[in-house]
C-alpha positions in Angstrom: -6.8 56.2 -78.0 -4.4 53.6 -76.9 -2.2 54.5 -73.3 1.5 53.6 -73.8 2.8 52.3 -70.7 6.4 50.6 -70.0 5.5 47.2 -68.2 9.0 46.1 -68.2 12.0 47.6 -67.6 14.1 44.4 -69.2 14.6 47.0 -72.5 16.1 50.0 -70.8 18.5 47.6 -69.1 19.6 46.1 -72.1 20.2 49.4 -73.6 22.5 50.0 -70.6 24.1 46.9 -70.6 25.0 47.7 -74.1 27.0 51.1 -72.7 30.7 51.2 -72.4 32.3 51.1 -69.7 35.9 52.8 -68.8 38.5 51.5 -68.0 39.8 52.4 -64.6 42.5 55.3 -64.3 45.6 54.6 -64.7 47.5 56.7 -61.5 50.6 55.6 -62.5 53.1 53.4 -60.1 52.3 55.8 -57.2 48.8 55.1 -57.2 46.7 58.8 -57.1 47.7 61.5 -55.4 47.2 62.5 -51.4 46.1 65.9 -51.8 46.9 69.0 -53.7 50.3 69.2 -52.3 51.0 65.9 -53.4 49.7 66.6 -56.7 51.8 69.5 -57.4 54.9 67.7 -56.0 53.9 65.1 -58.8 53.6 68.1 -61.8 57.2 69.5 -60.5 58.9 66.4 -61.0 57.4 64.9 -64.4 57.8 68.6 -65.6 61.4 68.7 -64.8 62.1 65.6 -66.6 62.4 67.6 -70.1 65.5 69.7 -70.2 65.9 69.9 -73.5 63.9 69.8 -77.5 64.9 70.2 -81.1 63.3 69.3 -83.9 60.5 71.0 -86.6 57.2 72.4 -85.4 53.9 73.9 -87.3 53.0 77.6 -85.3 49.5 78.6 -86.4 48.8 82.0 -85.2 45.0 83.3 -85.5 44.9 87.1 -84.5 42.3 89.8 -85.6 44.5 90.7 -88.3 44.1 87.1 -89.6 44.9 83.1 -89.4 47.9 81.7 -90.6 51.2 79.0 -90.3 54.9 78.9 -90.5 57.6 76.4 -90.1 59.6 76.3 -87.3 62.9 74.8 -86.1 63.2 75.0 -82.2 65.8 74.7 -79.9 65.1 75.3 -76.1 67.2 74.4 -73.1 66.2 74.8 -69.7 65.9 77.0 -68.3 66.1 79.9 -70.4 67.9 79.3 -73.9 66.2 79.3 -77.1 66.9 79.4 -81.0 63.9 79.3 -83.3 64.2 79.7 -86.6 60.9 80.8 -88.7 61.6 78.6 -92.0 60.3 79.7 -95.9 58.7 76.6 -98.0 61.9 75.7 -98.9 63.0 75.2 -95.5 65.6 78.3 -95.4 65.5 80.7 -92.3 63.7 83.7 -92.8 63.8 84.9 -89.5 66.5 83.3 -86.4 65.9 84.4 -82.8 68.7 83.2 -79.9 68.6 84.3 -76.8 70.8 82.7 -73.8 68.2 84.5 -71.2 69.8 87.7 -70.8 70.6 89.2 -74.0 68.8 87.9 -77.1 70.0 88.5 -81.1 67.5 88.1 -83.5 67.8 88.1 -87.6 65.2 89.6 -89.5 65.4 88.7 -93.2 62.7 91.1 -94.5 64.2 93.9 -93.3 67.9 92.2 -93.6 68.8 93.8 -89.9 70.3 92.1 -86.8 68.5 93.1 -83.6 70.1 93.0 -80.7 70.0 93.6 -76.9 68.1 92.1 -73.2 65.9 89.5 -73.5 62.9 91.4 -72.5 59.4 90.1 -73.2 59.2 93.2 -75.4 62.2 91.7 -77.7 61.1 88.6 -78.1 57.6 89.7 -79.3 59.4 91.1 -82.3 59.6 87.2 -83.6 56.8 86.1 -81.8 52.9 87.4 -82.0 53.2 87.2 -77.9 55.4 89.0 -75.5 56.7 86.1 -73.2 60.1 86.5 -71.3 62.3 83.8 -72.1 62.2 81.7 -69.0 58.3 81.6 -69.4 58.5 80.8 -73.1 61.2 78.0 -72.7 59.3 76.6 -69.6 56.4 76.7 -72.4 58.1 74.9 -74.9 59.3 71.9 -72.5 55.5 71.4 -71.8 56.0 73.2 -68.6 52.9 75.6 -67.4 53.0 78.3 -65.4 51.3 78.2 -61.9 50.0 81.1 -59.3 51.7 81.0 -56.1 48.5 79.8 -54.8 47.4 80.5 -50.8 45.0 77.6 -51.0 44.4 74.7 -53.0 42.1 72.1 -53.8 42.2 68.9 -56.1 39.5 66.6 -56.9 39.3 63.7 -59.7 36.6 64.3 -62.9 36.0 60.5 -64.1 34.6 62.4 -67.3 37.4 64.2 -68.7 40.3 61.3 -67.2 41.9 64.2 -65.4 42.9 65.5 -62.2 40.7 69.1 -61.5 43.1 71.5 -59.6 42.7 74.7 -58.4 44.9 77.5 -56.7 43.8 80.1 -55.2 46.0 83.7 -54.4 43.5 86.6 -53.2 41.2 87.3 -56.2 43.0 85.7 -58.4 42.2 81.5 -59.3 43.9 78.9 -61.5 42.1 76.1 -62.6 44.6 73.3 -64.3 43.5 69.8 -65.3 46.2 67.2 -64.8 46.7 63.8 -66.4 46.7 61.2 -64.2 49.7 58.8 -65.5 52.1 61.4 -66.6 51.2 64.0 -64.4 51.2 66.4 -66.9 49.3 69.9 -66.8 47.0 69.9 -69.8 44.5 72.6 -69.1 44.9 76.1 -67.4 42.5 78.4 -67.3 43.0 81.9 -65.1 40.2 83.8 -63.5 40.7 87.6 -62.1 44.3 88.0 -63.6 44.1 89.2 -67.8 46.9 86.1 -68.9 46.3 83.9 -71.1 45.3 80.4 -70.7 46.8 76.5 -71.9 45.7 73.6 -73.3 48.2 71.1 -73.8 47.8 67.2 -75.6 48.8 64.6 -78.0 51.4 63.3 -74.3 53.8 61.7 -76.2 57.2 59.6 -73.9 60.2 59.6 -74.5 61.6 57.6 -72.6 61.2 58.4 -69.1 60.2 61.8 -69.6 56.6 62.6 -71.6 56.6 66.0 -73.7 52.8 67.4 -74.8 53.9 67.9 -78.6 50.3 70.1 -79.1 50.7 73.6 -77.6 47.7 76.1 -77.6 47.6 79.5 -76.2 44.7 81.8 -75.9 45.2 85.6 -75.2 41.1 86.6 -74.9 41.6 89.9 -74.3 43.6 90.2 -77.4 41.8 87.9 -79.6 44.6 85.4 -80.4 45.4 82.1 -80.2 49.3 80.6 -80.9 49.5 76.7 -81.8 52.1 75.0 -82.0 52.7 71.4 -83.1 56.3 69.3 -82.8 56.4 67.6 -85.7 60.0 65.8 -85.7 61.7 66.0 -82.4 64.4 65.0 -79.7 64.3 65.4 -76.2 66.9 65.6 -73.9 69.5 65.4 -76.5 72.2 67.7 -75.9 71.3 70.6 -77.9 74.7 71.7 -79.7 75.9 75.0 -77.7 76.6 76.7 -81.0 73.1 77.1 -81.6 72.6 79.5 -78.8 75.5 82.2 -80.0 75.0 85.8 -80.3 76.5 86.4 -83.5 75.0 88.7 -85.9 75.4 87.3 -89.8 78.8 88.5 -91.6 77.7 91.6 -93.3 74.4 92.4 -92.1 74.1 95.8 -90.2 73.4 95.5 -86.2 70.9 97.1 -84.7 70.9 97.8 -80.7 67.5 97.8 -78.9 66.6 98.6 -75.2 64.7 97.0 -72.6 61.5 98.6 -73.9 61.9 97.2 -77.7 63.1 100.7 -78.7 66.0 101.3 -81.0 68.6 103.1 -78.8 68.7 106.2 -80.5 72.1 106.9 -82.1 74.9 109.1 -80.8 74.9 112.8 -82.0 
């Protein structure tokens, strides 16, 4: 029997002079962050570059009942106005939800009824598969993520993924976000001890000054479903025109008045 043995290691360092290397991280011009604090002072200020989109977008919801995709055309203005229309295959509204964060109207051509009454989380999960209130789902739709009102924090740099690693800490509840070095951008969060749902955010597009993530995901565990959504053609920070963000049911359709709670307010005897 003949004994393999390595004599030389000149192979195994050409394999791993063949390797890639990458290229070094691109911190942007204020070089990487300090610390956490810094970090976070960074996300803040590229977030609050977007103040406004419009354009078309792709949702794909996947839920237990099953998978499947719409047309959208959003409009969203910070911090709390929105008007999405869900679109038919020949791009006329079948369903139009506005809300200017207090009061929301939305149009519901099935069941040709005009719903109407507070913005509540409840309300606008009558368009949408998720109950968000409209500040959260605007902040959303700029690209803007959520974040726990931490008590501690901690930030670190992963060479593997490109990203910052970030994680806040409240009690026994932790957030862990990844953070794109250039942009400053959130792209991952991920909740332990708190039933939420968690992020992931890509395709960081600029425009401009100001970069929006134009590939949304959220993931509701607990519920089994995910929401995707895509921009397809959109402006940012164009002013949206105000008309867009009326409460105005359609001429002739019947109006009907909801509560807080998403329940019809029962009619006068």
């Amino acid at each position: 029997m003949t004994l393999l043995r390595v004599s030389s290691p000149l192979i195994l360092v050409g394999l791993l002079s063949g390797c890639p290397r990458l290229p070094p991280l691109d911190y942007g011009k204020g070089g990487p962050a300090r610390d956490a604090a810094d970090l976070l002072k960074r996300i803040e200020v590229a977030e609050a570059q977007v103040v406004s989109v419009k354009g078309d977008a792709r949702l794909v919801v996947d839920a237990e009942r099953g998978k499947g995709a719409v047309a959208l055309f959003v409009a969203v203005l910070h911090p709390a106005r929105l008007h999405l229309e869900q679109l038919d295959f020949f791009g006329r509204p079948e369903g139009v939800l506005v809300t200017d964060g207090d009061q929301f109207g939305l149009y519901d051509g099935k069941q040709r009824k005009y719903f109407r009454g507070p913005a509540t989380a409840q309300n606008l999960a009558r368009f949408l598969p998720i109950a968000l209130p409209p500040r959260e789902l605007a902040a959303l739709l700029l690209g803007r993520v959520p974040r726990l009102p931490a008590e501690t924090t901690t930030m670190s740099v992963d060479e593997a993924t490109r990203r910052y690693r970030l994680t806040l800490t409240r009690g026994a509840v932790t957030q862990h976000l990844e953070v794109a070095p250039g942009s400053h951008r959130v792209t991952s969060s991920r909740v332990e001890g708190l039933d939420t749902y968690a992020v992931a955010a890509s395709e960081l597009t600029d425009f401009g000054a100001a970069t929006l993530p134009r590939h949304l995901v959220l993931d509701v565990p607990r519920a089994r479903l995910s929401v995707e959504l895509v921009y397809k053609d959109v402006v940012v920070n164009e002013p949206p025109e105000l008309t867009l963000f009326e409460l105005e049911p359609p001429e002739g359709v019947p109006v009907v008045e909801v509560q807080a709670d998403g329940q019809v307010v029962p009619a006068a005897p």
